[in-house]
N, CA, C and O of each residue as an XYZ file, in Angstrom:
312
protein
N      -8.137      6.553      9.427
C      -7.840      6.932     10.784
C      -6.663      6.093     11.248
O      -6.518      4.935     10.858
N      -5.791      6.713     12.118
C      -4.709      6.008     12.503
C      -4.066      6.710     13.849
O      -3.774      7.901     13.954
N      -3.940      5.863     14.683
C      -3.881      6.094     16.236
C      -2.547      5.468     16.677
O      -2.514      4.288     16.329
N      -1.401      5.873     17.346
C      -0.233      5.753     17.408
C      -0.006      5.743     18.970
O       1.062      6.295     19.235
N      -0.527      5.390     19.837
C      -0.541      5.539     21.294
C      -1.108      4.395     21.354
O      -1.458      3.718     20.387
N      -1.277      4.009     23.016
C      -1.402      2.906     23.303
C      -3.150      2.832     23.947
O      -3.413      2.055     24.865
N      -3.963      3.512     23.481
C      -5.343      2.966     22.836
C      -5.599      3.842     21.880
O      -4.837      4.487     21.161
N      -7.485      3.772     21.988
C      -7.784      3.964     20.607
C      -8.438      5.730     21.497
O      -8.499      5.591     22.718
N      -8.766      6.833     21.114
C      -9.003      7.807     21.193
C     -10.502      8.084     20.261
O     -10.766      8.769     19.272
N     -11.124      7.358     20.966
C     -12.374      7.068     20.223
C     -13.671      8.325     19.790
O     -14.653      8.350     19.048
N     -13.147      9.058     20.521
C     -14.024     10.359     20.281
C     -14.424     11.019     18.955
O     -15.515     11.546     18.742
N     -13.537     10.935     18.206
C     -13.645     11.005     16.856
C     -14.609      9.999     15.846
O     -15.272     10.213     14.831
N     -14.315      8.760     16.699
C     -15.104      7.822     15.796
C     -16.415      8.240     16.258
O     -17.166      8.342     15.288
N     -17.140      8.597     17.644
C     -18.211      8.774     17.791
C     -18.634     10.042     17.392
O     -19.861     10.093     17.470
N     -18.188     10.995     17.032
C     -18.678     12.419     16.461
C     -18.592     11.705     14.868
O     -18.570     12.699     14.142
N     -18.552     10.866     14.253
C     -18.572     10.025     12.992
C     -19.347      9.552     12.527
O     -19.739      9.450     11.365
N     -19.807      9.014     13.966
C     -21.087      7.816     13.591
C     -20.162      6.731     13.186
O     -20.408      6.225     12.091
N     -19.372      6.374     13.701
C     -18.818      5.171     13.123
C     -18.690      4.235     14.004
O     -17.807      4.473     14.828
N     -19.549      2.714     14.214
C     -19.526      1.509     14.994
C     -18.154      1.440     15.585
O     -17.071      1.553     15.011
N     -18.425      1.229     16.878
C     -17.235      1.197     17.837
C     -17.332     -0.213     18.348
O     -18.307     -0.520     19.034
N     -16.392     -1.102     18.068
C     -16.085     -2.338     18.880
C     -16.496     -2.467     20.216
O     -16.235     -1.441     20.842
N     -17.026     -3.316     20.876
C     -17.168     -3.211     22.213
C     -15.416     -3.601     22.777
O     -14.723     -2.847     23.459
N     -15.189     -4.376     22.486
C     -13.911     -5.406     23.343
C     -12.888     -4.521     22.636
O     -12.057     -4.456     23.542
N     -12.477     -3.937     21.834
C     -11.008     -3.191     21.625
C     -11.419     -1.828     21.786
O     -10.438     -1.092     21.677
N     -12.702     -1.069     22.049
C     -13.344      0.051     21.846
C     -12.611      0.754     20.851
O     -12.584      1.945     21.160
N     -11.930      0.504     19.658
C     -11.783      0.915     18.555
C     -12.781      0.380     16.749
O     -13.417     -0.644     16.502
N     -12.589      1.182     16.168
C     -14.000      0.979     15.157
C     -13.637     -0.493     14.813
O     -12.610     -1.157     14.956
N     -14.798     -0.733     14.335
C     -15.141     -2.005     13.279
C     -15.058     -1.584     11.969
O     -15.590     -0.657     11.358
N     -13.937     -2.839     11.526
C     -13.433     -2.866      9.958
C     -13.821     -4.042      9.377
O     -14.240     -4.922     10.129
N     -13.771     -4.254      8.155
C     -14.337     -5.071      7.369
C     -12.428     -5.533      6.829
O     -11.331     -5.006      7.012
N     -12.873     -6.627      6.206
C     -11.318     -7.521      5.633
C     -10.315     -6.388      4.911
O      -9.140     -6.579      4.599
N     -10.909     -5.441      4.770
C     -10.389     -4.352      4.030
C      -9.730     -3.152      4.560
O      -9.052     -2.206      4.158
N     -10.313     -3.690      5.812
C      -9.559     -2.110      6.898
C     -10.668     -1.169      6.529
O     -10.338     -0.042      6.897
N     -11.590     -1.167      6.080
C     -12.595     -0.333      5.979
C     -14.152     -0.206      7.002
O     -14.988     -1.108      7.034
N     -14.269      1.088      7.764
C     -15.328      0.775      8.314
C     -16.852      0.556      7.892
O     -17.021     -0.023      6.819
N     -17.883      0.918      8.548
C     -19.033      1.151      7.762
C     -19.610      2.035      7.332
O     -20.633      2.095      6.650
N     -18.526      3.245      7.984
C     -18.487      4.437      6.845
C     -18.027      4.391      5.980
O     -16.798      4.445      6.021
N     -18.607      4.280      4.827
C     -18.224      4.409      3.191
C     -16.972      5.583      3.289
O     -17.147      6.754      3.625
N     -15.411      4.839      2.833
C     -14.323      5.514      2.761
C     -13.614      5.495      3.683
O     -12.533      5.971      3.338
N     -13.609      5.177      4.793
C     -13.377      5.668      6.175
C     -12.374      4.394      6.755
O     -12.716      3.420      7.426
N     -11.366      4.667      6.380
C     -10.057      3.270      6.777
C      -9.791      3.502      7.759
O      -9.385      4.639      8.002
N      -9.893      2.557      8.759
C      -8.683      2.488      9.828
C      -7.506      1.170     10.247
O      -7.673     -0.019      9.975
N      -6.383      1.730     10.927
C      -5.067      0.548     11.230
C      -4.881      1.304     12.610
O      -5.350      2.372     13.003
N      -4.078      0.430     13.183
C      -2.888      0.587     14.095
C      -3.605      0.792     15.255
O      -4.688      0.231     15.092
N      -3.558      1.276     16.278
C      -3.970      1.394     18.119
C      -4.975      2.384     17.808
O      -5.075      3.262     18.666
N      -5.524      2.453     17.099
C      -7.058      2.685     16.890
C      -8.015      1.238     16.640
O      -9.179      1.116     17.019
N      -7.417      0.459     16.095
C      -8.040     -0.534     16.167
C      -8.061     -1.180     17.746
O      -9.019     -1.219     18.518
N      -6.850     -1.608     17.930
C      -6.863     -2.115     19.499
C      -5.106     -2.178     19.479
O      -4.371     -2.263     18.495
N      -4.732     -2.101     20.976
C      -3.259     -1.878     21.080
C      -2.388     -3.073     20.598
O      -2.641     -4.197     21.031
N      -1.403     -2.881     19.744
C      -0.747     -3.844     19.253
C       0.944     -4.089     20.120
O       1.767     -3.275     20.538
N       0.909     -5.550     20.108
C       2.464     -5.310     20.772
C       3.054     -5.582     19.774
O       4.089     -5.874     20.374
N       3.306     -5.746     18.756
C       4.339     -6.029     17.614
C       4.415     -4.789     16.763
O       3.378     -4.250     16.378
N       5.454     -4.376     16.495
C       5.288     -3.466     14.790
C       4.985     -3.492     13.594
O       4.468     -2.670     12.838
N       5.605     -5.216     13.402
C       5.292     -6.011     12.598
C       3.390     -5.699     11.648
O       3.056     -5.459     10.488
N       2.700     -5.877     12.862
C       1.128     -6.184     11.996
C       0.710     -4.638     12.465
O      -0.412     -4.292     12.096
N       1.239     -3.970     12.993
C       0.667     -2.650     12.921
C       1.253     -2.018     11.313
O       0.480     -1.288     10.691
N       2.557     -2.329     10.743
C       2.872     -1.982      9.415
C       1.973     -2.765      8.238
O       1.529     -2.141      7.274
N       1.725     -4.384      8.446
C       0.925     -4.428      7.357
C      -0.398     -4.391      7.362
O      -1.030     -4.927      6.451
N      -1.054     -3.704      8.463
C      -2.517     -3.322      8.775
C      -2.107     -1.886      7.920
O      -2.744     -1.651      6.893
N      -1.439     -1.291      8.194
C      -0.954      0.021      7.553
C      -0.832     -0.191      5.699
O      -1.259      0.512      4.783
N      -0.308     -1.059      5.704
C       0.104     -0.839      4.199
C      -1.038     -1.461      3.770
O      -1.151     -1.204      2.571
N      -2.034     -2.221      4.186
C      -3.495     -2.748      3.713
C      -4.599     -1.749      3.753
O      -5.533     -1.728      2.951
N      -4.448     -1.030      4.615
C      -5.764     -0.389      4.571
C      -4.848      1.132      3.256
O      -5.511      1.374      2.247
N      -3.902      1.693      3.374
C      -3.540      2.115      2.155
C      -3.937      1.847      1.123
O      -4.697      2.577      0.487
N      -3.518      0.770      0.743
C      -4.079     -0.140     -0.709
C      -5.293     -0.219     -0.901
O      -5.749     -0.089     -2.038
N      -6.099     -0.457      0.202
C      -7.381     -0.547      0.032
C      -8.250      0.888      0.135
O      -9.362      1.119     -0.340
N      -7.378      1.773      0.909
C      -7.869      3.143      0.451
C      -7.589      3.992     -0.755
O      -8.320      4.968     -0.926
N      -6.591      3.740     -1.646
C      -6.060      4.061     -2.894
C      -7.053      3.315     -4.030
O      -7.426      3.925     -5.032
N      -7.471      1.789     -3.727
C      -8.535      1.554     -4.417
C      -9.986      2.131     -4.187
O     -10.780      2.635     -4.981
N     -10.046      1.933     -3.092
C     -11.236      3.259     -2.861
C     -11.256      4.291     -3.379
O     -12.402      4.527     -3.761
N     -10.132      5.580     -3.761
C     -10.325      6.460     -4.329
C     -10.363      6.198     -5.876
O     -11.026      6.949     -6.591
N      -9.613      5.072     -6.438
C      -9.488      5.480     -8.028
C     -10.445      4.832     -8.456
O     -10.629      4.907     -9.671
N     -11.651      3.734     -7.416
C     -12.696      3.275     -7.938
C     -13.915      4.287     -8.202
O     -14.912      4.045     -8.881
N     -13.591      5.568     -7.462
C     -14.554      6.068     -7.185
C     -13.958      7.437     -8.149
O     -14.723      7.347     -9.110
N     -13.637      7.862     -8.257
C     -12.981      9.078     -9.606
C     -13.759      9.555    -10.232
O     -14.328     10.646    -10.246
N     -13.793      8.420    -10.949
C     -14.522      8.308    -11.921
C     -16.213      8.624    -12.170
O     -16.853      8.952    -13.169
N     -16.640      8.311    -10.533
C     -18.116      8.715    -10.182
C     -18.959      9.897    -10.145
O     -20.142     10.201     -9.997
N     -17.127     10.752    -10.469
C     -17.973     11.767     -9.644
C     -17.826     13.287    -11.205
O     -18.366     14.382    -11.052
């Protein structure tokens, strides 16, 4: 998930079932950018509004990586 405005548009996460932060009311991620939906990455003003570009790009390029390992760990499972 990835939110490009200046909050998070949370409606989606709750038709999800996916834990919503109280204080940024955007989901809860794990070190991975991953929520506690199995698969389910999120970055950027979905998390909470960022003033830099800076960590909104490498929240971006982390939860990528960590969603690309998510898929090729899982390939194989299925």
């Amino acid at each position: 998930m990835l939110s490009v405005e200046l909050g998070p548009d949370n409606e989606l996460l709750k038709r999800a079932n996916i834990k919503i932060c109280r204080d940024t009311r955007g989901p809860e991620v794990n070190q991975n950018m991953e929520t506690e939906s199995e698969g389910i990455f999120a970055c950027g003003d979905i998390l909470y509004v960022h003033n830099m570009v800076d960590k909104i790009t490498e929240e971006g390029y982390s939860a990528g990586e960590n969603a690309a390992e998510y898929v090729k760990s899982n390939i194989d499972k299925q």
